[in-house]
N, C-alpha and C positions, 0 to 999 in steps of 0.2 A: 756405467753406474751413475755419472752426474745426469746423462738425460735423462735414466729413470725417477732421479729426483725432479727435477724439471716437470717430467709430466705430472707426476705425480703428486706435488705441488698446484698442480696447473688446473689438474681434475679438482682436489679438493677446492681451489678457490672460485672456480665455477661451482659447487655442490652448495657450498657457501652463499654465493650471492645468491642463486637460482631459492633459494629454499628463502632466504631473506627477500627477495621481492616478490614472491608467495605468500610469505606472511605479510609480508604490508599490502598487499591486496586483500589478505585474507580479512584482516583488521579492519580494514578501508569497507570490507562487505558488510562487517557487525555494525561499524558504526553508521554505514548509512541504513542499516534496517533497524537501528536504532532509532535515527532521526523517522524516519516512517513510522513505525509504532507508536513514537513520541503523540505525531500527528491525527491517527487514527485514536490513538485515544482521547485527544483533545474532542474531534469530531464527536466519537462514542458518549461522551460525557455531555455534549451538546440534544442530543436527541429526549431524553426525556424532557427535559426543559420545550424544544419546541413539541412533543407531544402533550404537554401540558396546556401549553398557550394555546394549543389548537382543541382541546376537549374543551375547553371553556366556550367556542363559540359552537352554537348551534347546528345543526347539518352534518356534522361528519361521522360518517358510515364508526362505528364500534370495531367491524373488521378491520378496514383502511390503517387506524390507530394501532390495532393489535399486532396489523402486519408490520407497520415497521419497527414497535420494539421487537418481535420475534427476531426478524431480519437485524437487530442493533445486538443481539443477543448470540446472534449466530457470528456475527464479526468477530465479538470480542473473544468467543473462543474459539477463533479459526487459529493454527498455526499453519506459519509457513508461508511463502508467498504464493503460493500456486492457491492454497486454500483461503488465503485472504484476500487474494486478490475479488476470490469467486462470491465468498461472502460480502468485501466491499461494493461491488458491483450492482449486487441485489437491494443493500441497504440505500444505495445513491438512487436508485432507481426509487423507492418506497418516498426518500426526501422529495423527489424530482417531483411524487404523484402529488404528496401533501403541498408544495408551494405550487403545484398546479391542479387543485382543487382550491386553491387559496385564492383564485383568480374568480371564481364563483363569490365570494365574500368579501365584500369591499370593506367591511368593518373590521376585519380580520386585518384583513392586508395592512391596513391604517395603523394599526396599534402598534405602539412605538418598540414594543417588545418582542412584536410578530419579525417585524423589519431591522431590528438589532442579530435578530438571530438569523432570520436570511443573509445577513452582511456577514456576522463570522463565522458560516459554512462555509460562504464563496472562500471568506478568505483561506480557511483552515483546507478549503479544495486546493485551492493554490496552492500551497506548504505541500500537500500532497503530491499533486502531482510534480513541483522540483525535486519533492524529495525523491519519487519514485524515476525521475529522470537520472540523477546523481546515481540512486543504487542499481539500475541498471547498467549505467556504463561501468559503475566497478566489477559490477560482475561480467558484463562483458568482458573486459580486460583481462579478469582472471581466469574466464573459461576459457579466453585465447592462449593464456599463457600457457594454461595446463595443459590442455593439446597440440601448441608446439613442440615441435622434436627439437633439441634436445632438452628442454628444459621438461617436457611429459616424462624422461627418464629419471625426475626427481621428483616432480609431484605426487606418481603413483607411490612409490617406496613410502616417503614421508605423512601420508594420508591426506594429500591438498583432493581434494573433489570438485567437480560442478555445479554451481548454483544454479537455484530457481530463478527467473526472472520474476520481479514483480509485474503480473500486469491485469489489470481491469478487464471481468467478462465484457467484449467488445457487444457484445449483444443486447447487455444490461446498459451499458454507456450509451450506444444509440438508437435505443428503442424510444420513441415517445411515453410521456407517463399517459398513463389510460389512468381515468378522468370518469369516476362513477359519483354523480350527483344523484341518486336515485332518491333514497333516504333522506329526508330533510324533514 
């Protein structure tokens, strides 16, 4: 009878921890797709402003403009990281064509507000991509844990799942911007 207590004991306080560092990964996930979203929206909140500074100067296509709020548009209501990732992708790509059609306009490039805003994209990429480093290693961790045996015989019961990884269309990220001067 005592060693049935013993196990018994023994099981519970493994079901116990296992489920407690499930959830602090689990929490560790929110918060870092917290901090990502945080940053995406920073970025999101940036694009009309440089599509503004950029209609102002002369030359640039009506489409070009239109594509990237579309593409800012489609970001902001992406959920999920699989869908956001695909969404951010396309919009980075659309920034990447505008500050490289900006290279055709030297009066453009000059203006102190064209060049403020080029500087806290870079930077808010930055934030970005730490943040998306952070939340993928939590999710790593967590997707390791939950397919661990034995600790998988407590994940599934309790509802712990597998996370997306956050990650950038790799295709959109190293595609050169195509660069249409036609319209001027």
């Amino acid at each position: 009878m005592g060693y049935l207590v013993v196990v018994l004991v023994a099981v519970a306080g493994f079901v116990v921890f296992t489920y407690n560092s499930l959830a602090r990964l689990r929490l560790l996930a929110d918060n870092a797709w917290a901090d990502i979203d945080v940053q995406l929206k920073r970025r999101h909140d940036l694009i009309p402003t440089l599509v503004a500074s950029v209609t102002g100067h002369a030359g640039y296509e009506r489409t070009t403009l239109e594509s990237i709020v579309a593409a800012r548009n489609r970001a902001t209501t992406a959920t999920g990281p699989r869908q956001s990732g695909e969404a951010e992708g396309a919009l980075m790509a659309q920034v990447r064509q505008i500050f490289a059609l900006a290279e055709a306009y030297p009066d453009l490039r000059a203006t102190e507000s064209f060049l403020s805003l080029q500087k806290n994209l870079s930077e808010i990429e930055d934030h970005v991509q730490n943040a998306r480093r952070y939340y993928n290693a939590v999710v790593r961790d967590l997707n390791t844990r939950i397919a661990q045996f034995p600790a998988n015989l407590v994940a599934g019961p309790f509802g712990f799942g597998a996370r997306e990884f956050f990650a950038i269309d790799d295709d959109a990220e190293r595609a050169a911007p195509r660069l249409d001067l036609g319209a001027r």
